[in-house]
Backbone as a printed PyTorch tensor [residue, N CA C, xyz], in Angstrom:
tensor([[[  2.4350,  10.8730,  -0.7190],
         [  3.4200,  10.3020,  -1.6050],
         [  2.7200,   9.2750,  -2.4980]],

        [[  3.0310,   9.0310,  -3.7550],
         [  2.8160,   8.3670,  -4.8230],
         [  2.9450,   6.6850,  -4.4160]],

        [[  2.4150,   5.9300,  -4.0030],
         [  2.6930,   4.5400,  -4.1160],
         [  2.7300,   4.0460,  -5.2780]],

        [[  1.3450,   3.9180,  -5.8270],
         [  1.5770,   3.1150,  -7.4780],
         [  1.5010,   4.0750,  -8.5580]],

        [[  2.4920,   4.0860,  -8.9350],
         [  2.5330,   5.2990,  -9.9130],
         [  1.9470,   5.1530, -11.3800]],

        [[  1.6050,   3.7750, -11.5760],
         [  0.8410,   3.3960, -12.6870],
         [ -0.7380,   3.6500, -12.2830]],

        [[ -1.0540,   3.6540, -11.3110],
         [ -2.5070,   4.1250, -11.2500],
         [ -2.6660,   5.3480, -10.3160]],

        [[ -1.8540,   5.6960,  -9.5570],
         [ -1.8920,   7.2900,  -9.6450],
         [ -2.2510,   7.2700,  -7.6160]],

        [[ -1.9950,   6.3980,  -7.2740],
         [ -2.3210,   5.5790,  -5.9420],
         [ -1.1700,   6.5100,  -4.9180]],

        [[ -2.3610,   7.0630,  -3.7660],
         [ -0.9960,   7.1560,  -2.8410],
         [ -1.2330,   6.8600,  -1.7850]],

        [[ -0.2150,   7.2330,  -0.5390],
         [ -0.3590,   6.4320,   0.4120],
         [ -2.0710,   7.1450,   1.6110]],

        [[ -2.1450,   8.3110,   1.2060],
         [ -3.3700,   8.8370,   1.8840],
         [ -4.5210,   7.7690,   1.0960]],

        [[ -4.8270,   7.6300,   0.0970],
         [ -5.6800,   6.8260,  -0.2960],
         [ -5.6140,   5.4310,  -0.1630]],

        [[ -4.4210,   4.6620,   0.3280],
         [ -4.4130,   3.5240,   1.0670],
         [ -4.7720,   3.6200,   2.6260]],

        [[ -4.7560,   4.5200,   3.3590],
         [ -4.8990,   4.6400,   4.5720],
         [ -6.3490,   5.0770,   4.6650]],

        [[ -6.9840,   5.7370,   3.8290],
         [ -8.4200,   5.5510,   3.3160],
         [ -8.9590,   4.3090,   3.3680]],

        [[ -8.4010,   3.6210,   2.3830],
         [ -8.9410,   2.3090,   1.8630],
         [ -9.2290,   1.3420,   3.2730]],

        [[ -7.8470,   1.3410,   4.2050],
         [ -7.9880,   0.5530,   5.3080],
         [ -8.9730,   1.0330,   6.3810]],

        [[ -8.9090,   2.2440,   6.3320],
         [-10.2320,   2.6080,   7.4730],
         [-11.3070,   2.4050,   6.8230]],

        [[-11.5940,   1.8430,   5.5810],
         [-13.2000,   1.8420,   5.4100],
         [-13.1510,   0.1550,   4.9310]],

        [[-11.9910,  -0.9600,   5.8530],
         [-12.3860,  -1.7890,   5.7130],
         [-10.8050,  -2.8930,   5.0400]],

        [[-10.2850,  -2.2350,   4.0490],
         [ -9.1640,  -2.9620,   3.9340],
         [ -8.2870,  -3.5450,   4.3210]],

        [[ -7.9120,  -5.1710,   4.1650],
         [ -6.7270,  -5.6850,   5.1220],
         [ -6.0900,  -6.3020,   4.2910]],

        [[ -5.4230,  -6.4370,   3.2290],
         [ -4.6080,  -7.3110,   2.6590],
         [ -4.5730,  -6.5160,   0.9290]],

        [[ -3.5440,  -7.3280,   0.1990],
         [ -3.2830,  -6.4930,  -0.9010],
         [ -4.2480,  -6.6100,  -2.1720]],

        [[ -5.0640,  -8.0370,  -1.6810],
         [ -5.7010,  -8.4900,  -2.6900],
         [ -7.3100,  -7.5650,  -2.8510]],

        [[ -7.8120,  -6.5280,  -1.3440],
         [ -8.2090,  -5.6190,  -1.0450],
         [ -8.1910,  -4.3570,  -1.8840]],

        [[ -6.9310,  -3.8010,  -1.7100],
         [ -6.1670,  -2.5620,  -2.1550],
         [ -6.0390,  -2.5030,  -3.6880]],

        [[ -5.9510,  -3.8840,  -4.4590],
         [ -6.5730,  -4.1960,  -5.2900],
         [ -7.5270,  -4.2990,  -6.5440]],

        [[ -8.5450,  -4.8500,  -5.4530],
         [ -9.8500,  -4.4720,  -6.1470],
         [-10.5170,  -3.0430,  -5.7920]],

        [[ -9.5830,  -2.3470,  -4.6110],
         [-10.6810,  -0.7010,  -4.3930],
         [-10.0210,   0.2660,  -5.1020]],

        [[ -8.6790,  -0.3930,  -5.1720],
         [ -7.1820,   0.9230,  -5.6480],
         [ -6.9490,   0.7570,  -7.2510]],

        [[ -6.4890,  -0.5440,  -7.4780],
         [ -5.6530,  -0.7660,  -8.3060],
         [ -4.1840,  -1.1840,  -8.3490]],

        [[ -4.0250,  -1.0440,  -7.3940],
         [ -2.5520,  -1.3240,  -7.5570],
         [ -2.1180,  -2.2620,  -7.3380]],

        [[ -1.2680,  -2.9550,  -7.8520],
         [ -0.1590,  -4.0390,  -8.2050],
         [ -0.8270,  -4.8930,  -9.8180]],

        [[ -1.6000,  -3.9300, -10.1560],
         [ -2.5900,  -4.5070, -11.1680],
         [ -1.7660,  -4.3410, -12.6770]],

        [[ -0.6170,  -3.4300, -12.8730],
         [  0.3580,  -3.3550, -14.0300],
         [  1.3410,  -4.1470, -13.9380]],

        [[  2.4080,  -2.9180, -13.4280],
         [  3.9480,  -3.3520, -12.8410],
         [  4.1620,  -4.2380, -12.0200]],

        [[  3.3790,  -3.6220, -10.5870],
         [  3.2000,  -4.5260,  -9.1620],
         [  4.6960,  -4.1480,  -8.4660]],

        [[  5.2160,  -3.2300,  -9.0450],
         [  6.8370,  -2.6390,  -8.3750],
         [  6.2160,  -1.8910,  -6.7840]],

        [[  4.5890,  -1.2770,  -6.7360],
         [  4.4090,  -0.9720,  -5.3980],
         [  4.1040,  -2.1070,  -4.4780]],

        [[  3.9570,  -3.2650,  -4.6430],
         [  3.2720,  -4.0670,  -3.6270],
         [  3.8340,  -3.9730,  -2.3170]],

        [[  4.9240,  -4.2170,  -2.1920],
         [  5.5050,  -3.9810,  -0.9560],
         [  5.6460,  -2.6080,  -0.2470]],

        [[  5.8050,  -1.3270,  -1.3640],
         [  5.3200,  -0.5030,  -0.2850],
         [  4.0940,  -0.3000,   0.1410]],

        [[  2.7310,  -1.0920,  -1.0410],
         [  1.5160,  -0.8620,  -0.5330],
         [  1.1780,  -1.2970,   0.8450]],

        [[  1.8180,  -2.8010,   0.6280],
         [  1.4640,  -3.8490,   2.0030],
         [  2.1930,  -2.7220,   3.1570]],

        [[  3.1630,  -2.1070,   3.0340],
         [  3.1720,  -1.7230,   4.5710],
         [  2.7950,  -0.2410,   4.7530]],

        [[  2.6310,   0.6440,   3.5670],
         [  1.0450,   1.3980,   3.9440],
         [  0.2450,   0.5700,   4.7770]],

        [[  0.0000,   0.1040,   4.1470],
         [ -1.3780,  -0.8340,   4.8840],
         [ -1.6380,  -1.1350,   6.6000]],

        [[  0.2090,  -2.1180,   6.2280],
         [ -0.0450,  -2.2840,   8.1580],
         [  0.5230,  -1.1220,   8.6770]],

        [[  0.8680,   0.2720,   8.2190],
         [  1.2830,   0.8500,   9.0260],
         [ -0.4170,   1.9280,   9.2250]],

        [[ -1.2740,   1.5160,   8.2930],
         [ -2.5570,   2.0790,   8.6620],
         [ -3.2220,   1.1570,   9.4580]],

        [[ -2.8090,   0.3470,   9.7520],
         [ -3.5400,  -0.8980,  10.6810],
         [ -3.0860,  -0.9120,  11.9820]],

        [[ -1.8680,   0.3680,  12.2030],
         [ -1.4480,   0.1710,  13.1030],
         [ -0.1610,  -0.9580,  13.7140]],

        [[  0.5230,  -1.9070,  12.6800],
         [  1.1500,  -3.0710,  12.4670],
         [  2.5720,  -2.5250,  12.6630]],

        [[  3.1570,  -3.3240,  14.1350],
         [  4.4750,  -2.0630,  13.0000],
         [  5.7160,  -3.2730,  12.1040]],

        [[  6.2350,  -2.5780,  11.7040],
         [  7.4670,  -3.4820,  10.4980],
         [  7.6780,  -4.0020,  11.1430]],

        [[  8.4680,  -5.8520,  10.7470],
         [  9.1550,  -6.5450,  10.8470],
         [ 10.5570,  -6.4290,  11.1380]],

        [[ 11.0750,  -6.3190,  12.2710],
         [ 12.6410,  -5.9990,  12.9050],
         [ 13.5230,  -6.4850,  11.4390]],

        [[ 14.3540,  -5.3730,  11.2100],
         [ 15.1730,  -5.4920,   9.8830],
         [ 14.7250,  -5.1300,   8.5730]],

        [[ 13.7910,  -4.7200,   8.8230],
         [ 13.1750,  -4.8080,   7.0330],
         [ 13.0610,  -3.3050,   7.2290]],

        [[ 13.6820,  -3.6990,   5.8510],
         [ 14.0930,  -2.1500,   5.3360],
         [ 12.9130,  -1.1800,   4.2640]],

        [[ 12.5900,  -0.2020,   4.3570],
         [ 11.1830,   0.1130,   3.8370],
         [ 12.5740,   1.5500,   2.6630]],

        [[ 11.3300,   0.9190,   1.7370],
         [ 11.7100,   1.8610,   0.1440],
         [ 10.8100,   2.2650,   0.5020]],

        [[ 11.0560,   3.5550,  -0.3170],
         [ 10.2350,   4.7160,  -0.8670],
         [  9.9200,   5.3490,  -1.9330]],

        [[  9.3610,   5.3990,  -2.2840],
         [  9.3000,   5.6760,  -4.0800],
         [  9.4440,   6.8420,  -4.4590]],

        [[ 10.2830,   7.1170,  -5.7930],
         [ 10.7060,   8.2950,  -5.4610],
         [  9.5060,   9.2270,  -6.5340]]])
């Protein structure tokens, strides 16, 4: 699925990014691009992220999806 759709970012290539080292958005960033236009993905990037880290969501928080 498409995370940042301004740079063409998805979630296999964030789960990339974290196994070869990525932990935070400022990361995903400088390897990806994304949140670097719009920044409308950040929040689904960040939990790509911890859900490639193994992290799980915060009780209540509700996860978008981009369509």
């Amino acid at each position: 699925m498409y995370v940042c759709v301004c740079k063409a970012v998805t979630d296999t290539q964030i789960r990339a990014a974290a196994q070869e080292g990525a932990r935070t958005l400022k990361d995903l960033r400088r390897d990806l691009g994304v949140t670097r236009d719009c920044g409308r993905c950040a929040s689904c990037a960040h939990e790509c992220l911890r859900e490639a880290h193994g992290d799980q969501p915060k009780p209540g928080k509700v996860l978008r999806k981009a369509a």
